[in-house]
C-alpha positions in Angstrom: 115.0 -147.3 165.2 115.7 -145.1 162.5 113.0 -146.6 160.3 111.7 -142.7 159.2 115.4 -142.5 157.8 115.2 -145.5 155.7 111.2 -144.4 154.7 113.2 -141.4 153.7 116.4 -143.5 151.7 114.2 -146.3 150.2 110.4 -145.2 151.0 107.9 -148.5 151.4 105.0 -149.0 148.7 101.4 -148.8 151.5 100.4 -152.5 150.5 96.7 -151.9 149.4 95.1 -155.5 150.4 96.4 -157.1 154.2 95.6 -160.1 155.9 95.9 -159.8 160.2 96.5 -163.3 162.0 95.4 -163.2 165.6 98.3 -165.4 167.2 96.8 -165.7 170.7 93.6 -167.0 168.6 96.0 -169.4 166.9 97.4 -170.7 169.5 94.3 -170.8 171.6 92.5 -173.3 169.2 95.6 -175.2 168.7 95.1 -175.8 173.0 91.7 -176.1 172.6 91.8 -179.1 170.2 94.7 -180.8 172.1 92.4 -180.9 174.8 89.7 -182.9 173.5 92.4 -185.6 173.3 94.5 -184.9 175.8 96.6 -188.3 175.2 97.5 -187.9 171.8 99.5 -186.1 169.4 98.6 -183.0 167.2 99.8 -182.9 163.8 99.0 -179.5 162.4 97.8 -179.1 158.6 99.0 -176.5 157.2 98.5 -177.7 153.0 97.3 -175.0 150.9 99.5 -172.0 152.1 98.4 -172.9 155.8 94.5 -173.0 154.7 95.9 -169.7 153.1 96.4 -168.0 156.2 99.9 -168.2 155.0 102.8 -170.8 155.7 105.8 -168.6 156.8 103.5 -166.6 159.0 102.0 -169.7 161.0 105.6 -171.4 161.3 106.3 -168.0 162.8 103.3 -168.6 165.3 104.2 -172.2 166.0 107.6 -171.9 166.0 107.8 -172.3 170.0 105.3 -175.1 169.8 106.4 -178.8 169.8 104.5 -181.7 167.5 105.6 -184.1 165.9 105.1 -183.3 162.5 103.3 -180.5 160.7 101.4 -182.0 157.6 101.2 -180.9 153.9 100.5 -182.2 150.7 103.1 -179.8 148.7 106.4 -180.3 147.3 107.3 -176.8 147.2 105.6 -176.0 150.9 107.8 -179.4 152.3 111.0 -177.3 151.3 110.0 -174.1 152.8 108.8 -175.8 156.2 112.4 -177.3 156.0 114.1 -174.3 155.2 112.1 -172.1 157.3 111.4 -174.5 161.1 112.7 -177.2 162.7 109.4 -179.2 162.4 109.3 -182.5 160.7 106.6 -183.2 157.7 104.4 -185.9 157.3 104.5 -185.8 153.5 100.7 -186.6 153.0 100.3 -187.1 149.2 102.0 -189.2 146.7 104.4 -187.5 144.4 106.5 -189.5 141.4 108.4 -192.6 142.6 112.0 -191.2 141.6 111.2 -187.4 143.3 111.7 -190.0 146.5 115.0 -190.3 146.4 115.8 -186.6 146.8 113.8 -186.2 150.3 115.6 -185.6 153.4 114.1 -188.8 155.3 115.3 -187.3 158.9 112.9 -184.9 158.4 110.1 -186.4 156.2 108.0 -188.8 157.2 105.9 -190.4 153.8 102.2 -191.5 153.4 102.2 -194.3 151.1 99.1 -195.2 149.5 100.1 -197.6 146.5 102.4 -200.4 145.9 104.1 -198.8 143.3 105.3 -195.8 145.7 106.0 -198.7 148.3 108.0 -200.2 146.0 109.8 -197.1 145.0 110.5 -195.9 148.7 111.8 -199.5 149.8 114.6 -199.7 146.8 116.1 -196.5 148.6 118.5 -197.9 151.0 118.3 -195.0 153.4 117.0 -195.0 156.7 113.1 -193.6 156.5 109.6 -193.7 158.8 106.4 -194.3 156.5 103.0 -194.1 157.6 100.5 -196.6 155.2 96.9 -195.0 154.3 94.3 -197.6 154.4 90.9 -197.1 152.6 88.3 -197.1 155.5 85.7 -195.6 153.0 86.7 -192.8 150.6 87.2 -194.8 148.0 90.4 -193.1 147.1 93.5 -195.3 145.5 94.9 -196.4 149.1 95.4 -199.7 150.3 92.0 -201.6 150.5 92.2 -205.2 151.9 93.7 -207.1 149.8 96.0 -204.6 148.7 97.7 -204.2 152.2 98.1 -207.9 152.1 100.6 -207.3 149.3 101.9 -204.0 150.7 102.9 -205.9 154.2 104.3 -208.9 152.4 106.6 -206.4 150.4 107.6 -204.6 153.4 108.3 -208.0 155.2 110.0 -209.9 152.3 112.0 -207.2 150.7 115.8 -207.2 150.5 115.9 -203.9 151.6 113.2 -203.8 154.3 115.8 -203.0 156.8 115.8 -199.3 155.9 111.8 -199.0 156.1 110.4 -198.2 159.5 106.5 -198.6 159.6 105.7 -195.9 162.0 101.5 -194.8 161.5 98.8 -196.7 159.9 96.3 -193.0 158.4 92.7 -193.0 157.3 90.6 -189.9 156.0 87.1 -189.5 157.4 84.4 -189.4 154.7 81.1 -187.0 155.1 82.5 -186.3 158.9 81.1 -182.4 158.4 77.6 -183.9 158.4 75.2 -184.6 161.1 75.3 -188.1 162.4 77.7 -190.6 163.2 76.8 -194.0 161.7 79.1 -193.5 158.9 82.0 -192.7 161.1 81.6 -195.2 163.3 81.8 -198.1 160.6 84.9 -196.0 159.7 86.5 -196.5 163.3 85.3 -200.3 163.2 87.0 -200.6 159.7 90.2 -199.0 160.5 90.7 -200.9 163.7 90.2 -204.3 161.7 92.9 -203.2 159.0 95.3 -202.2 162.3 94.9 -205.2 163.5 95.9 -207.6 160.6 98.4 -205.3 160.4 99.6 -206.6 163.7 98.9 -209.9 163.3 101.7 -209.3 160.4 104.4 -208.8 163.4 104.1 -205.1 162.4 103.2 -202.6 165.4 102.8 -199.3 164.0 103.1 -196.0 166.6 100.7 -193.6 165.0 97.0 -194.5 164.8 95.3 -191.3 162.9 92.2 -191.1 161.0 92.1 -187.5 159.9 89.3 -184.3 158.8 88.8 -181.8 161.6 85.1 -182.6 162.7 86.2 -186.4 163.5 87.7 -184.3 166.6 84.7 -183.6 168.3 82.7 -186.7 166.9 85.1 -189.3 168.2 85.8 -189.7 171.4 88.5 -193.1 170.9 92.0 -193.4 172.6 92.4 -195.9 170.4 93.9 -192.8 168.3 96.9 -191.2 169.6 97.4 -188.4 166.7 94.9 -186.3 164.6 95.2 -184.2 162.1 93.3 -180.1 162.5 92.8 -178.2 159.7 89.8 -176.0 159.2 89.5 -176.1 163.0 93.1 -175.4 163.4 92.4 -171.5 162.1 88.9 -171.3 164.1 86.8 -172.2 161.7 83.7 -174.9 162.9 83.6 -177.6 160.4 80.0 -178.6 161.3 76.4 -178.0 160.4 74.4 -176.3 162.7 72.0 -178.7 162.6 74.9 -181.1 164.3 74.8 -182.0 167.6 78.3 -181.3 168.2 78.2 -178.0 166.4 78.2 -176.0 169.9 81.4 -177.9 170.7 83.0 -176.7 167.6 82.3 -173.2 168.3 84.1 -172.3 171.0 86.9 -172.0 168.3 88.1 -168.6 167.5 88.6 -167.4 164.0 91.9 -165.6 163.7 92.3 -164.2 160.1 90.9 -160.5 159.4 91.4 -159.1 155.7 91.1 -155.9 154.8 91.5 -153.6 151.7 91.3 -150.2 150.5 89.0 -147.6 148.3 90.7 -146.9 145.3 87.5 -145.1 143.2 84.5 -143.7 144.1 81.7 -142.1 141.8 78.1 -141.7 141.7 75.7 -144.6 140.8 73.6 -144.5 138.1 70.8 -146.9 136.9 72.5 -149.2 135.5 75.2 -150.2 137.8 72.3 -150.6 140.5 69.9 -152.6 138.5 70.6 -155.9 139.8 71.0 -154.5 143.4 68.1 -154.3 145.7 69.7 -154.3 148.9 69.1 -150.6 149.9 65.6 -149.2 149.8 66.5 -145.9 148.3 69.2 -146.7 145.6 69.2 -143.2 144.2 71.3 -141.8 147.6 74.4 -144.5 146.9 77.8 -144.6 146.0 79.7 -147.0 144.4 83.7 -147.5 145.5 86.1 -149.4 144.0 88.2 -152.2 145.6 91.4 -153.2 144.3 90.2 -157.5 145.5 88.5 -159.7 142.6 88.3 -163.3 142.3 92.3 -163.8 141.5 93.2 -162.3 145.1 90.1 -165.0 146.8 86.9 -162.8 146.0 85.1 -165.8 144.0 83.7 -165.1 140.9 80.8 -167.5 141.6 79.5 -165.2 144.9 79.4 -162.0 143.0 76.3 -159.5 143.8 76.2 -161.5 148.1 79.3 -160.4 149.6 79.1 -158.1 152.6 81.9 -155.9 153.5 82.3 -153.3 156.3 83.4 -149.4 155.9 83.8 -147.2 158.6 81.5 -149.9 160.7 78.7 -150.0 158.1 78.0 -152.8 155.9 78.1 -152.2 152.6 76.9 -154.6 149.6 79.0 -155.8 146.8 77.1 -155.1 143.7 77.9 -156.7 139.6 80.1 -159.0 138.8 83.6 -159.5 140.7 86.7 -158.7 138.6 89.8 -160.0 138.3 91.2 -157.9 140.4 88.2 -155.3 141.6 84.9 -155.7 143.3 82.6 -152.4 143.3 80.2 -152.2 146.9 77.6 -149.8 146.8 77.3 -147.0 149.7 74.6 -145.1 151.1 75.2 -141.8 150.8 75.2 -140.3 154.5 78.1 -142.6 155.3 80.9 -140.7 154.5 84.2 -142.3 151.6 87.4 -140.7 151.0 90.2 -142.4 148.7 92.1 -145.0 150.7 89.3 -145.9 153.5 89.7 -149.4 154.7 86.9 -151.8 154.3 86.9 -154.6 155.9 86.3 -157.7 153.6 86.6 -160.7 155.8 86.5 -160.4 159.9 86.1 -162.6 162.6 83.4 -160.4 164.3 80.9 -159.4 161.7 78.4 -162.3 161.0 77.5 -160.9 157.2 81.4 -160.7 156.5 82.6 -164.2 157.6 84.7 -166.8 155.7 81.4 -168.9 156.4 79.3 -166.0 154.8 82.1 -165.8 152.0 81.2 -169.5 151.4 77.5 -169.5 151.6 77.3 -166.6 148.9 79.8 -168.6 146.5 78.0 -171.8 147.1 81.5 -173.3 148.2 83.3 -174.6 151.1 84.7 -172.7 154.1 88.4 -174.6 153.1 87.8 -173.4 149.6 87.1 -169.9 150.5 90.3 -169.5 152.8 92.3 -171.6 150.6 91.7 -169.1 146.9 93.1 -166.4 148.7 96.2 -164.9 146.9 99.3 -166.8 148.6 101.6 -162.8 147.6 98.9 -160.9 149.5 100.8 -158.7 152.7 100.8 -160.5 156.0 101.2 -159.8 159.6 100.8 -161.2 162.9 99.3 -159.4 165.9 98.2 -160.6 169.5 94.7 -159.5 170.7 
């Protein structure tokens, strides 16, 4: 209410660089995804600062919406999920055997991969869920045949097996972004043999997930009754358009915007345009100045392809992208003043999509969203 008096007391530095989270979007894909499998669970990725659309902000957005667990891979990211929700994490990497005994087991679930952490997590004498990861085909260090032999004898023979609930049995899908789904199916086929020798152990594990976004609109099992969004979680289609589900996967709705502001603007000369062709007459442009280089998520390896929007014009990045600068190049009829907003990343504009981002730095979509700068200003709006 009296927010001009404290501008006044203690005035607010203009953040140069924000990020805007659509939370209808959000929540609108998270639906959209539950309903493809309407029977099971949703357990939410948010690793690498939320696909770096932020943790706090989307624990803020699901803070009214009820799963199970919400899954990282990050010590640090377990703690603030604890200190800042109510939600429960499925803990879904290996840390050090002895960082085990310090988890909080009421609210963190473990993936265990290896005998040694097995074996770690089973000397604790506290009450815990664990969920095993079998190897279905990544060829990762998780439990392959023979190795689950020993993992279920140690869970059934050990003195303190009373304290070790075995709640999910977890795969990862290999390759699921491609077209096709041969490899996938002898995924599914392996996964249900493991689960069922797991079974025939006298085990009868709750959770059945086998995880990456696109297996969501490839398989169509209720043998599964959780799975595990990420790239699709934020809107983003983790197929090829060459796929035949991609048309499924795009009725998900990006939700992240990021926009910055001019902070230089002068006259180009020959040099600074003589790797730019984009514009026919290069003599009429302007160069500005962003303060947004490859430490804030502008990659190094895109420079001279990104596409960025001011004043609903699309302007080209030209050179090489800075640590913390990118220069775009303007024609001069469209008007630049200090402090115009362009628009680096939007939901709307084709040339200035994460997807774009990625095809210009030769990367993924996940990488793209996941370099960008974890301090940069936040906020949430509803469309």
């Amino acid at each position: 209410m009296f927010w001009w008096l404290m501008d006044w007391i203690a005035p607010r530095i203009e953040p140069i660089n924000t990020m805007t989270l659509d939370k209808r979007k959000l929540h609108f894909n998270y639906g959209y995804l539950a309903g493809l499998h309407p029977d099971a669970d949703i357990f939410p990725v948010m690793k690498g600062n939320a696909y770096g659309h932020g943790l706090l902000e989307m624990l803020k957005i699901y803070k009214k919406i009820r799963v199970p667990y919400i899954l990282t891979d990050s010590i640090n990211e377990m703690n603030t999920i604890h200190s800042f929700s109510r939600h429960k994490v499925l803990f879904a990497v290996e840390t050090l055997p002895k960082n085990y005994r310090l988890f909080d087991f009421a609210r963190t679930t473990p993936c265990v991969g290896s005998l040694a952490v097995l074996q770690a997590l089973l000397q604790i004498k506290r009450k815990k869920n664990i969920h095993l990861v079998i190897n279905t085909w990544m060829g990762a260090e998780w439990f392959d045949s023979d190795q689950l032999k020993e993992a279920l004898h140690l869970l059934k023979t050990h003195p303190h097996k009373k304290y070790t609930t075995l709640e999910g049995v977890m795969s990862h899908l290999a390759n699921a972004e491609k077209p096709g789904v041969d490899q996938l199916r002898k995924q599914v086929e392996r996964f249900k043999l493991m689960y069922h020798a797991i079974v025939d152990q006298g085990f009868l594990p709750f959770y059945k997930h086998i995880g990456a976004s696109a297996g969501m609109f490839k398989i169509a099992d209720d043998f599964f009754n959780a799975w595990r969004p990420g790239l699709a979680l934020y809107g983003y289609n983790p197929l090829e358009s060459t796929d035949a589900y991609f048309a499924k996967a795009q009725q998900l709705q990006p939700a992240m915007s990021l926009t910055t502001r001019v902070i230089a603007i002068h006259d180009a000369d020959e040099q600074s345009l003589e790797d730019w062709t984009a514009w026919s007459n290069e003599e009429k442009a302007k160069i500005v100045t962003v303060h947004f280089g490859f430490a804030d998520g502008l990659l190094w390896s895109g420079s001279g392809q990104y596409v960025a929007q001011l004043h609903n014009k699309n302007i080209h990045q030209i050179g090489r992208v800075g640590l913390h600068y990118a220069m775009y190049a303007v024609p001069r009829w469209v008007g630049v003043a200090m402090g115009d907003v362009v628009t680096l990343l939007s939901p709307s504009a084709t040339h200035s999509s994460v997807f774009a981002w990625s095809q210009a730095a030769h990367t993924t979509q996940a990488e793209i969203l996941c370099s960008i700068k974890p301090l940069l200003q936040r906020k949430i709006i509803v469309s």
